[in-house]
NUVEX-787031 format. One record per residue: residue number from 1; residue in one letter; chain; z negated, x negated, y of N, C-alpha, C, O, CB in turn. Coordinates in nm, 3 decimals, always signed. Atoms other than C-alpha are relative to their C-alpha. Glycine has a CB too. Example, Ala and Ser with C-alpha at 12.3 -4.5 7.8 and 13.67 -1.06 7.14 Angstrom:
BEGIN
@k=1 | r=a | c=A | nz=+0.000 | nx=-0.089 | ny=-0.119 | caz=-0.780 | cax=-1.230 | cay=-0.450 | cz=+0.000 | cx=-0.090 | cy=+0.120 | oz=-0.066 | ox=-0.194 | oy=+0.118 | cbz=-0.125 | cbx=+0.099 | cby=+0.003 .
@k=2 | r=s | c=A | nz=+0.006 | nx=+0.082 | ny=-0.119 | caz=-0.714 | cax=-1.367 | cay=-0.106 | cz=-0.073 | cx=+0.077 | cy=+0.109 | oz=-0.090 | ox=+0.026 | oy=+0.220 | cbz=+0.142 | cbx=-0.041 | cby=+0.046 .
//
This chain:
BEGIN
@k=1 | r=x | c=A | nz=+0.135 | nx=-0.015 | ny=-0.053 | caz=-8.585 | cax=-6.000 | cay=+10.857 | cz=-0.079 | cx=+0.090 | cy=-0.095 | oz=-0.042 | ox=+0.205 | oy=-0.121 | cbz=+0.001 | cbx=+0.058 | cby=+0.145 .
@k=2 | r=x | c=A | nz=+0.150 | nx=-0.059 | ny=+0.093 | caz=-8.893 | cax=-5.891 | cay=+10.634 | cz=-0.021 | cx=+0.087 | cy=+0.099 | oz=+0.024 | ox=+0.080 | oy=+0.213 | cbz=-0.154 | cbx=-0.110 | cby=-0.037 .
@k=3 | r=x | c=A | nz=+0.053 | nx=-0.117 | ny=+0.000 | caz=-9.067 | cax=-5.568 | cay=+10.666 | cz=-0.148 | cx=-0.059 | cy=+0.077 | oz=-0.228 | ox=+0.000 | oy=+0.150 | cbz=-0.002 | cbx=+0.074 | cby=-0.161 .
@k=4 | r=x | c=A | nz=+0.173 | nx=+0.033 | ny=-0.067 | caz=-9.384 | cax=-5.791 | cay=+10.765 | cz=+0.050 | cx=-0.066 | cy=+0.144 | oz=-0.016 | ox=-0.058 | oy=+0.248 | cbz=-0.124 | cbx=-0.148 | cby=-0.116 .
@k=5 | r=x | c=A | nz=+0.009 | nx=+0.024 | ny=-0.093 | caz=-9.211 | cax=-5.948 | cay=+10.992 | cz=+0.028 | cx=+0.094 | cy=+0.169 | oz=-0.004 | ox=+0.075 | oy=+0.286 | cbz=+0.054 | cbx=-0.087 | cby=-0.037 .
@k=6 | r=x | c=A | nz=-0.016 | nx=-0.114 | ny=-0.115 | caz=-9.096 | cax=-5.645 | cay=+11.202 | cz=-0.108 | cx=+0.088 | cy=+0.046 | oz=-0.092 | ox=+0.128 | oy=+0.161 | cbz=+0.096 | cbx=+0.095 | cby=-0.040 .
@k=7 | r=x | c=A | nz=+0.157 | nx=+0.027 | ny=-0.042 | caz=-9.483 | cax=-5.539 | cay=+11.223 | cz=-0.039 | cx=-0.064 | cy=+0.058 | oz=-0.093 | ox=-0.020 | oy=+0.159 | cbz=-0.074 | cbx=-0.024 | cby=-0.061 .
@k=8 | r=x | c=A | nz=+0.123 | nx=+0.063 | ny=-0.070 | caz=-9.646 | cax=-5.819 | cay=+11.328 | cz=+0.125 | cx=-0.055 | cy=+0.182 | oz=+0.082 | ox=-0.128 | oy=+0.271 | cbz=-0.092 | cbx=-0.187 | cby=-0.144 .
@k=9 | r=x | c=A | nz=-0.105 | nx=+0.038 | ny=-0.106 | caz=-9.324 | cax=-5.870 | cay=+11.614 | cz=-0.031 | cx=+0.136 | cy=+0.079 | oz=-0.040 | ox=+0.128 | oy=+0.202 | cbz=+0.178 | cbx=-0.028 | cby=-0.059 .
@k=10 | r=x | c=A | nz=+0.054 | nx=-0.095 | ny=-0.069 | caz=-9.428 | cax=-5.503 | cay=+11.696 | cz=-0.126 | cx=-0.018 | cy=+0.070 | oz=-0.157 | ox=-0.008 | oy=+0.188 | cbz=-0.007 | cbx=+0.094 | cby=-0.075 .
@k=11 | r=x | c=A | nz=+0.123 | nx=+0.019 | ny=-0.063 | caz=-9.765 | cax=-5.578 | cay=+11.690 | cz=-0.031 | cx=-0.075 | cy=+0.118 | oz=-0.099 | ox=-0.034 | oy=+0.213 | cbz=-0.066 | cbx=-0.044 | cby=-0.079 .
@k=12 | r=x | c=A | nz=+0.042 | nx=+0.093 | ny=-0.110 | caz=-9.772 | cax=-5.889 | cay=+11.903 | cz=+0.106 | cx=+0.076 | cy=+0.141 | oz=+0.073 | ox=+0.016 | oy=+0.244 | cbz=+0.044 | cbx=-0.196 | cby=-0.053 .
@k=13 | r=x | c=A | nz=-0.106 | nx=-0.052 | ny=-0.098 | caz=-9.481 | cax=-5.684 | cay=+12.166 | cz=-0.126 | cx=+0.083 | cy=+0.031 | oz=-0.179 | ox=+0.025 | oy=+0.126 | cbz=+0.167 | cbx=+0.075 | cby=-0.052 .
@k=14 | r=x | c=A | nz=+0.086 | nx=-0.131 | ny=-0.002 | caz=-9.749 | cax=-5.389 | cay=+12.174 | cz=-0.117 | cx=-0.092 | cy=+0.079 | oz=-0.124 | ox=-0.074 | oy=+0.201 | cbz=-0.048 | cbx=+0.085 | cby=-0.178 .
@k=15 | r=x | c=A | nz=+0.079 | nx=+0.057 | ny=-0.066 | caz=-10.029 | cax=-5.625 | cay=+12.263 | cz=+0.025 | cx=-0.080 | cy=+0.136 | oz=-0.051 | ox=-0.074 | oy=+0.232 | cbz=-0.044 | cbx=-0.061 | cby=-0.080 .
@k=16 | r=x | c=A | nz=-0.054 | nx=+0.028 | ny=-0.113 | caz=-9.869 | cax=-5.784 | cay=+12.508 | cz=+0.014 | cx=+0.095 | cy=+0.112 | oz=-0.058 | ox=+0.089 | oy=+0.212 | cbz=+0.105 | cbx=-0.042 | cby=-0.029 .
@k=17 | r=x | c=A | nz=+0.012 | nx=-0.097 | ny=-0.108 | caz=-9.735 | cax=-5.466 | cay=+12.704 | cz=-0.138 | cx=+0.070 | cy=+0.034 | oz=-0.152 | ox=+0.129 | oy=+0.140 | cbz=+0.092 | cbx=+0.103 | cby=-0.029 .
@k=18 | r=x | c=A | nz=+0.122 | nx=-0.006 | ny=-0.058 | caz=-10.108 | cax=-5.400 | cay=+12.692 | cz=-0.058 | cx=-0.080 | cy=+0.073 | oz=-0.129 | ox=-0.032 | oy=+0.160 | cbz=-0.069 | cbx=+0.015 | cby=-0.066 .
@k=19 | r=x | c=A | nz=+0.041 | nx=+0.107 | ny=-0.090 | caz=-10.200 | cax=-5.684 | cay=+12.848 | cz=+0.044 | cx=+0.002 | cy=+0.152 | oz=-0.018 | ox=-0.009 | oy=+0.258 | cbz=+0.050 | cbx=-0.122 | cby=-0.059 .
@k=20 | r=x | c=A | nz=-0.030 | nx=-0.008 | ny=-0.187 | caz=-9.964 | cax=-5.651 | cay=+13.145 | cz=+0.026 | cx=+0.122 | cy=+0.042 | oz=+0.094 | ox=+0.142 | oy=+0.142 | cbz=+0.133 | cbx=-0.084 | cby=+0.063 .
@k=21 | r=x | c=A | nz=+0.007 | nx=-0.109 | ny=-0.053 | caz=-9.994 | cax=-5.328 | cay=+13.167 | cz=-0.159 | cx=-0.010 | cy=+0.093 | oz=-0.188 | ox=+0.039 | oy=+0.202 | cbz=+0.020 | cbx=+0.112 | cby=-0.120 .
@k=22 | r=x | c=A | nz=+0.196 | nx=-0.007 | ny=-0.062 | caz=-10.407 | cax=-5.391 | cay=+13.256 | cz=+0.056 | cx=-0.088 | cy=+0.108 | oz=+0.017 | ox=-0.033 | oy=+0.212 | cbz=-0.178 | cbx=-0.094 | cby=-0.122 .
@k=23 | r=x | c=A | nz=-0.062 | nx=+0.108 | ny=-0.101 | caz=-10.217 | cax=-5.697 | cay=+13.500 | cz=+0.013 | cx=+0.112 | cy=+0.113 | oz=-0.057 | ox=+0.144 | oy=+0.210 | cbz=+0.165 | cbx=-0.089 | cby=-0.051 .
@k=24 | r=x | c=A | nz=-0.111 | nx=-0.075 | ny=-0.093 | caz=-9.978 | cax=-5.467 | cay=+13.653 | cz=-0.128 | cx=+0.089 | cy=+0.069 | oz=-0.161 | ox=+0.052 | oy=+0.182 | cbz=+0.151 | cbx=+0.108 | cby=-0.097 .
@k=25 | r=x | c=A | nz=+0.070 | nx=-0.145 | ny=-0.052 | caz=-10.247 | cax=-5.122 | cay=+13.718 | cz=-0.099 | cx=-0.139 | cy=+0.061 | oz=-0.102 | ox=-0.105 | oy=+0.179 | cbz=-0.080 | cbx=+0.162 | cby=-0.144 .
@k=26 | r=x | c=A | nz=+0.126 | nx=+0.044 | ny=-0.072 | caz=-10.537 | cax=-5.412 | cay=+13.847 | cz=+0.127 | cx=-0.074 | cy=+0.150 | oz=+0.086 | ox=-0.068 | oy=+0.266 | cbz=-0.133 | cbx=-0.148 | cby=-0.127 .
@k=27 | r=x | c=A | nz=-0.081 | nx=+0.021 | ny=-0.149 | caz=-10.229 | cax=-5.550 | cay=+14.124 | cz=+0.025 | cx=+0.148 | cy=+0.072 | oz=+0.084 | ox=+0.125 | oy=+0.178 | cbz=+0.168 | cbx=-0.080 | cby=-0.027 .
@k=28 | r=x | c=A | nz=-0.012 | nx=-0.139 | ny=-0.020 | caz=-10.203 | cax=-5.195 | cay=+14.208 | cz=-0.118 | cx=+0.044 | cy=+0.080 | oz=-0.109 | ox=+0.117 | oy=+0.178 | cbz=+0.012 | cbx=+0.074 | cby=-0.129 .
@k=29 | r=x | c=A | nz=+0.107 | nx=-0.075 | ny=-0.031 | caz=-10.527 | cax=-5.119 | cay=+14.275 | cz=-0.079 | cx=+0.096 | cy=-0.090 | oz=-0.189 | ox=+0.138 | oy=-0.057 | cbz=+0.039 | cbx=+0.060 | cby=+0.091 .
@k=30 | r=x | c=A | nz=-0.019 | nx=-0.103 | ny=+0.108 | caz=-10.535 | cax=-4.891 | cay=+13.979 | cz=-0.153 | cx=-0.061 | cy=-0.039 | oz=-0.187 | ox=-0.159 | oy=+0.027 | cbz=+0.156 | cbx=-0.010 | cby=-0.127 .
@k=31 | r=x | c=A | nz=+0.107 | nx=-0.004 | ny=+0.038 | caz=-10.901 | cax=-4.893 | cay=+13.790 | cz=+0.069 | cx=-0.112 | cy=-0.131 | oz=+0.169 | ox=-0.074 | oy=-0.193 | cbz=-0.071 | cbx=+0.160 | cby=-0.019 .
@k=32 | r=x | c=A | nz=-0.065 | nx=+0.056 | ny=+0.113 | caz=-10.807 | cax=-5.147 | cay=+13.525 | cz=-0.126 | cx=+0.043 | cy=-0.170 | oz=-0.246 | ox=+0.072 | oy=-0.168 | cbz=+0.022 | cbx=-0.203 | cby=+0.051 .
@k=33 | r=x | c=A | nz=+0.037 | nx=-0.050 | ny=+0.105 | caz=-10.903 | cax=-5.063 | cay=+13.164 | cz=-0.065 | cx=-0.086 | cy=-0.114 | oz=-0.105 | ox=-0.042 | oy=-0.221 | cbz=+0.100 | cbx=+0.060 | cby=-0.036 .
@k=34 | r=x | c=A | nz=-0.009 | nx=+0.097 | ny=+0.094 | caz=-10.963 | cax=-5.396 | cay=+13.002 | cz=-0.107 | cx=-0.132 | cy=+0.087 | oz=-0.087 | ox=-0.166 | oy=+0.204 | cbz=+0.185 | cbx=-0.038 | cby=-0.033 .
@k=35 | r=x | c=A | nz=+0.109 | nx=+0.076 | ny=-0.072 | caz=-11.248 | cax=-5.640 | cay=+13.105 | cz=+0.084 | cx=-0.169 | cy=-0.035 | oz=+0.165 | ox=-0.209 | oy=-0.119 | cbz=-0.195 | cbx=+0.034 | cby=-0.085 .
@k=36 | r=x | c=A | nz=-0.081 | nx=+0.156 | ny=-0.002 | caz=-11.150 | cax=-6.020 | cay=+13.179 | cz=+0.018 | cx=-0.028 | cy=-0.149 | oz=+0.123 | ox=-0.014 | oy=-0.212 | cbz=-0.098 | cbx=-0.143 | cby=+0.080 .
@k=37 | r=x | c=A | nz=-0.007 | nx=+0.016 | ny=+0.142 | caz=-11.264 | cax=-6.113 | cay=+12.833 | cz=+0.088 | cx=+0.115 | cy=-0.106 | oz=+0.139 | ox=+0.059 | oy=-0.203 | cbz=-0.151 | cbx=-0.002 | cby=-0.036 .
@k=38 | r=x | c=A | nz=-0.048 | nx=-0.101 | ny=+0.047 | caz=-11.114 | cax=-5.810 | cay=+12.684 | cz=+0.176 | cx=-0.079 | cy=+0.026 | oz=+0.240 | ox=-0.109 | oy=-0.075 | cbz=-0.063 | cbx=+0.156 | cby=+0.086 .
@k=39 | r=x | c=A | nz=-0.152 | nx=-0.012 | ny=-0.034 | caz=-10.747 | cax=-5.892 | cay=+12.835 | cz=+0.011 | cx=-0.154 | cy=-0.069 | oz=+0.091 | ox=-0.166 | oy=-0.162 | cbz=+0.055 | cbx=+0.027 | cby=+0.194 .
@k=40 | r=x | c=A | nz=-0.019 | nx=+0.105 | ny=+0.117 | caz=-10.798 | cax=-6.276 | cay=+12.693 | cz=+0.045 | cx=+0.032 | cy=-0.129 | oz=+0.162 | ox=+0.023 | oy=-0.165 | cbz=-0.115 | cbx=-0.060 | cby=-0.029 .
@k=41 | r=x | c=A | nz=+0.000 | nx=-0.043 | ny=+0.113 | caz=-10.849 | cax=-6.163 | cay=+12.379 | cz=+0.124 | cx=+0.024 | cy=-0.027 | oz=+0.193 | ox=-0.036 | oy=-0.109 | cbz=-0.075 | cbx=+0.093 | cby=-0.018 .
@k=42 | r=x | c=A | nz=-0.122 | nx=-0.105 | ny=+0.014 | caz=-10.573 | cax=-5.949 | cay=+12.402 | cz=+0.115 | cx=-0.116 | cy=-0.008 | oz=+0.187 | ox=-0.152 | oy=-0.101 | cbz=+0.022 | cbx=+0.126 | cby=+0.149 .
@k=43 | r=x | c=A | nz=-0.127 | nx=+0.093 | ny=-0.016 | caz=-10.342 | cax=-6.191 | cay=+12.514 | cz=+0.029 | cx=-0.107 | cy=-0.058 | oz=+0.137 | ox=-0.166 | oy=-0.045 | cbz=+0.015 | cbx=-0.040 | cby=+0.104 .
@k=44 | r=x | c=A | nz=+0.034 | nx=+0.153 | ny=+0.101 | caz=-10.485 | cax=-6.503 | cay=+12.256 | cz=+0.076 | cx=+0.129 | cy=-0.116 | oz=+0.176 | ox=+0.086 | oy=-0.173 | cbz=-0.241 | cbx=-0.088 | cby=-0.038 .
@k=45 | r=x | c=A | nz=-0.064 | nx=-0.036 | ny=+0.123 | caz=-10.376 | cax=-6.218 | cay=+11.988 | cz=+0.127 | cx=-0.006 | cy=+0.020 | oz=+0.201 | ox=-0.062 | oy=-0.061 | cbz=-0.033 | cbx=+0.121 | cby=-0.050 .
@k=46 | r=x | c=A | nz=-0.174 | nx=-0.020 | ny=-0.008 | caz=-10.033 | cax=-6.149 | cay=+12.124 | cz=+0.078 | cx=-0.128 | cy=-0.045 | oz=+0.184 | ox=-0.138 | oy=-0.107 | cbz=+0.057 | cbx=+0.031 | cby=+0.167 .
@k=47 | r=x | c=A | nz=-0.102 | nx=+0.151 | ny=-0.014 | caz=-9.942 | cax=-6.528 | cay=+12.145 | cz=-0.033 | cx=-0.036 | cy=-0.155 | oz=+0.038 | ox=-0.127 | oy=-0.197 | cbz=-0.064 | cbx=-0.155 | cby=+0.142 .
@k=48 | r=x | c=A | nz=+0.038 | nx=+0.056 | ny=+0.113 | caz=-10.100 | cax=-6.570 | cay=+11.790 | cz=+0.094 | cx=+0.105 | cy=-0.098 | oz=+0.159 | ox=+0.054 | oy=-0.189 | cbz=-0.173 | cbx=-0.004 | cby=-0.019 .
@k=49 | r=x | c=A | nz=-0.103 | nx=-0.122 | ny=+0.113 | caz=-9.900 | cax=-6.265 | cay=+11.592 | cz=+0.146 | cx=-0.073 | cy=+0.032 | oz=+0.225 | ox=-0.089 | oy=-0.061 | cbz=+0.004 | cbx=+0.225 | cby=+0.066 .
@k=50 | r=x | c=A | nz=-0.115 | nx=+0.043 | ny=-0.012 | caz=-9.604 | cax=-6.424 | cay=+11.771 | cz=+0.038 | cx=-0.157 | cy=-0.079 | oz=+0.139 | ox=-0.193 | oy=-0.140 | cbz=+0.015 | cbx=+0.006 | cby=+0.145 .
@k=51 | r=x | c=A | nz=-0.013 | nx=+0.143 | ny=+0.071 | caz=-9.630 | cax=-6.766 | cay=+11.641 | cz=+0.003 | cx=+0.021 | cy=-0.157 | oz=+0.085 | ox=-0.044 | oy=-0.222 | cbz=-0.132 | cbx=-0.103 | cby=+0.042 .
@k=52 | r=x | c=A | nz=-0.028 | nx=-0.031 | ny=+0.108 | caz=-9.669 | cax=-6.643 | cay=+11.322 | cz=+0.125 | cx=+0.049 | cy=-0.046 | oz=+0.177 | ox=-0.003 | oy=-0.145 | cbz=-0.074 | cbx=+0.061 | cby=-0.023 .
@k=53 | r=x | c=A | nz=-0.134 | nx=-0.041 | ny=+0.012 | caz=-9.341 | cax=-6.432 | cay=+11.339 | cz=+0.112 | cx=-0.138 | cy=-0.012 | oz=+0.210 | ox=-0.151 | oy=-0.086 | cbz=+0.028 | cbx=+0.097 | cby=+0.134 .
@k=54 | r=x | c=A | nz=-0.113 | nx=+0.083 | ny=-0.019 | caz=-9.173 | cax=-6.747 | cay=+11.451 | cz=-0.018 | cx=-0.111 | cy=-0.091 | oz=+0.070 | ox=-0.194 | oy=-0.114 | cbz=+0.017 | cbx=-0.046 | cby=+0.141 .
@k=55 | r=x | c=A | nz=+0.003 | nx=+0.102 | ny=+0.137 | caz=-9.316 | cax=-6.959 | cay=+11.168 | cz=+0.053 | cx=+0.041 | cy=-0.112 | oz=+0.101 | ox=-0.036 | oy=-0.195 | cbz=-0.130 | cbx=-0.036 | cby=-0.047 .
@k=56 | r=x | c=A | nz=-0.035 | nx=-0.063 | ny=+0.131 | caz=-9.234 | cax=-6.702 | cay=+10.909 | cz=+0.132 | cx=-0.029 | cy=-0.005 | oz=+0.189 | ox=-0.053 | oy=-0.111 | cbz=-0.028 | cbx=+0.151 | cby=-0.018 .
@k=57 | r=x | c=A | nz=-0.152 | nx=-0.022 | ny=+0.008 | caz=-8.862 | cax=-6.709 | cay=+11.066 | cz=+0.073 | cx=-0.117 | cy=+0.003 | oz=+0.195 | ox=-0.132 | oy=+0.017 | cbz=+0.051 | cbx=+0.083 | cby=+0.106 .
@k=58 | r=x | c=A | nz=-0.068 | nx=+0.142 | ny=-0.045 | caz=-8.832 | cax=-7.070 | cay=+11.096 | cz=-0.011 | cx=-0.053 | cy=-0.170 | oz=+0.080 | ox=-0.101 | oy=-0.237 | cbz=-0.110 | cbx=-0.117 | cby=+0.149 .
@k=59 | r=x | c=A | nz=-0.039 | nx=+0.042 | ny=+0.138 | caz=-8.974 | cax=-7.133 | cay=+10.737 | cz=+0.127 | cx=+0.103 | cy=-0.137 | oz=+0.184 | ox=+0.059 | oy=-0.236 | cbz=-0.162 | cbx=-0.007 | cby=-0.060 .
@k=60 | r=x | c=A | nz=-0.131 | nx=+0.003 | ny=+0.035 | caz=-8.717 | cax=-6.895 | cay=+10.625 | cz=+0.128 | cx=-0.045 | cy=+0.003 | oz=+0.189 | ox=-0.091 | oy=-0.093 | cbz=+0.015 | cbx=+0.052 | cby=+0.012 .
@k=61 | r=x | c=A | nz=-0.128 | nx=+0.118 | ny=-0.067 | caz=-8.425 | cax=-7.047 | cay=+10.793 | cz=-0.001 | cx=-0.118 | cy=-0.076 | oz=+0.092 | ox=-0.155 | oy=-0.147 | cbz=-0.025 | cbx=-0.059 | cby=+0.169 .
@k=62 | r=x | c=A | nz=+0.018 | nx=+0.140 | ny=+0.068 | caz=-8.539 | cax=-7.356 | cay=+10.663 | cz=+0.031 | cx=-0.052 | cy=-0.151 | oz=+0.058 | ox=-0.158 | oy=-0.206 | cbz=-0.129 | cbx=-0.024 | cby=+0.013 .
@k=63 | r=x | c=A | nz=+0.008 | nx=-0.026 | ny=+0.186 | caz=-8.538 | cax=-7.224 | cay=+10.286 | cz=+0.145 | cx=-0.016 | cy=-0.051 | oz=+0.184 | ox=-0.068 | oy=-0.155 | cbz=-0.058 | cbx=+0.183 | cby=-0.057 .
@k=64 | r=x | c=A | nz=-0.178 | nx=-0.040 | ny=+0.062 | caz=-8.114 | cax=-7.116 | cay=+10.317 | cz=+0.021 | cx=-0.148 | cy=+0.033 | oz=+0.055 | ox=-0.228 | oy=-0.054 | cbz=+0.136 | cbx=+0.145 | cby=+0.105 .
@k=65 | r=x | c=A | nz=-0.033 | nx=+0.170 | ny=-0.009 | caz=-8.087 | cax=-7.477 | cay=+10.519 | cz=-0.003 | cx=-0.043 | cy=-0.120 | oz=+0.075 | ox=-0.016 | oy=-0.212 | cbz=-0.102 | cbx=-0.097 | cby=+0.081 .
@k=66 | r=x | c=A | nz=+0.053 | nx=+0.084 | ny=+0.142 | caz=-8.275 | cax=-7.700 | cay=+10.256 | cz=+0.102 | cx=-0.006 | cy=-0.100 | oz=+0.158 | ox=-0.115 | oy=-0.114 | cbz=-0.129 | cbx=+0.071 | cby=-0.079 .
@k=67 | r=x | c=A | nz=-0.096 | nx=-0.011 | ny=+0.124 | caz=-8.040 | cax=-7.598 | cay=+9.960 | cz=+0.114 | cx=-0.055 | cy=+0.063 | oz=+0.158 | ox=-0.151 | oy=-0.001 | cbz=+0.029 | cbx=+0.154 | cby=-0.067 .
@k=68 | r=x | c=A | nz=-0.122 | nx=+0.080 | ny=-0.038 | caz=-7.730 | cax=-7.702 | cay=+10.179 | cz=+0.031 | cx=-0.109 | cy=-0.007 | oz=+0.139 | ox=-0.151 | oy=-0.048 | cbz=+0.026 | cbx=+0.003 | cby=+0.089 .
@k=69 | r=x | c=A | nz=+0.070 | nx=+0.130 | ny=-0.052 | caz=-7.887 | cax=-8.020 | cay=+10.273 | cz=+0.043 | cx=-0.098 | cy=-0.156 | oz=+0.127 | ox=-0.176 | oy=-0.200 | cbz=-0.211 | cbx=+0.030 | cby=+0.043 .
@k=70 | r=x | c=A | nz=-0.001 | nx=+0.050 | ny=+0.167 | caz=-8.009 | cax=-8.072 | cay=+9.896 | cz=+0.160 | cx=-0.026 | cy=-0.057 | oz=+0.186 | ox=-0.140 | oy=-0.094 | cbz=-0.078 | cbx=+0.142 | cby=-0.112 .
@k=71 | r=x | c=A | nz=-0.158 | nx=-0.023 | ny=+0.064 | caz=-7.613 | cax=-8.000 | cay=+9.770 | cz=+0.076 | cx=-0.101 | cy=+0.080 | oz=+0.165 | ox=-0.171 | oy=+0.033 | cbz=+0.075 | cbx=+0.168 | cby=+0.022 .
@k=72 | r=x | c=A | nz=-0.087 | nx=+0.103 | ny=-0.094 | caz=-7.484 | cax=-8.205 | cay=+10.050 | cz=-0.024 | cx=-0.154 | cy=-0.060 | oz=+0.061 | ox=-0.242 | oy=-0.072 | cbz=-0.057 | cbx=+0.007 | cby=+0.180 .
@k=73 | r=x | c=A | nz=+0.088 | nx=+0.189 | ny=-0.005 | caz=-7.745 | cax=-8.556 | cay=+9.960 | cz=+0.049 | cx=+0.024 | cy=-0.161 | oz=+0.066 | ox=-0.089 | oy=-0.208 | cbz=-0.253 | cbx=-0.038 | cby=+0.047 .
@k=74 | r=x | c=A | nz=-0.073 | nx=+0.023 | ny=+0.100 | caz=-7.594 | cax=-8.455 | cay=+9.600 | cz=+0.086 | cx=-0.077 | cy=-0.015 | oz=+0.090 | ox=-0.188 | oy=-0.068 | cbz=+0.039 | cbx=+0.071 | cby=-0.027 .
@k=75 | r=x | c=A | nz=-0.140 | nx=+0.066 | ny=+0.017 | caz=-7.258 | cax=-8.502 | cay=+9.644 | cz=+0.044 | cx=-0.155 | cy=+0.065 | oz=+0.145 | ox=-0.224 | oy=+0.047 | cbz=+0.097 | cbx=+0.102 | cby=+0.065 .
@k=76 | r=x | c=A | nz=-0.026 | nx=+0.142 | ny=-0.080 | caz=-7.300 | cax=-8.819 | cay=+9.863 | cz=-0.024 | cx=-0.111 | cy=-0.098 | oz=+0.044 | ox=-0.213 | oy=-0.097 | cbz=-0.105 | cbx=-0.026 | cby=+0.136 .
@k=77 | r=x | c=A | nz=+0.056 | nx=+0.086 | ny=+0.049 | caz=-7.506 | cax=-8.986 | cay=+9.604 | cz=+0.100 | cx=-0.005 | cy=-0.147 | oz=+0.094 | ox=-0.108 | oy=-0.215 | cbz=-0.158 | cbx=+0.032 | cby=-0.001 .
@k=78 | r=x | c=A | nz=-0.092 | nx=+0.015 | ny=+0.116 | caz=-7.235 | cax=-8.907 | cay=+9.303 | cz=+0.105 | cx=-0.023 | cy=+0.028 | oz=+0.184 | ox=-0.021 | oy=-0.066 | cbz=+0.013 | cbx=+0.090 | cby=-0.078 .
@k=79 | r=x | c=A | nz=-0.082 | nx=+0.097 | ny=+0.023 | caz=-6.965 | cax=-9.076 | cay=+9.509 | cz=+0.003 | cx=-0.145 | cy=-0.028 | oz=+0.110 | ox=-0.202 | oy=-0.045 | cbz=+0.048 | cbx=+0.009 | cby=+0.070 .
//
């Protein structure tokens, strides 16, 4: 795991527990801190930092795959 990716996995975790933290204190009764639009927002970033994490970690994955793959459709094609 990259250095960027342990940031933006913070980041989008962080935005999130903000999000249901404003959830949680407005079921409460609590004064909530975050206006409708405000908690959208919030919550369109969280799901968007995350998708990114999981693209970064999928096109890695994909990178060690690939070469296996490649070496494998080698050896098939030089029996």
């Amino acid at each position: 795991m990259r250095v960027t990716d342990r940031y933006l996995i913070l980041l989008s975790g962080g935005l999130f527990l903000l999000f249901f933290a404003n959830v949680v204190a407005g079921t409460l009764g609590i004064k909530v801190f975050l206006t409708d639009v405000q908690e959208m927002l919030t919550l369109f970033a969280a799901c968007i930092f995350f998708v990114v994490v999981i693209l970064l970690r999928e096109r890695k994955a994909g990178a060690g795959s690939e070469n296996s793959e490649n070496s494998e459709h080698r050896e098939m094609n030089q029996s």
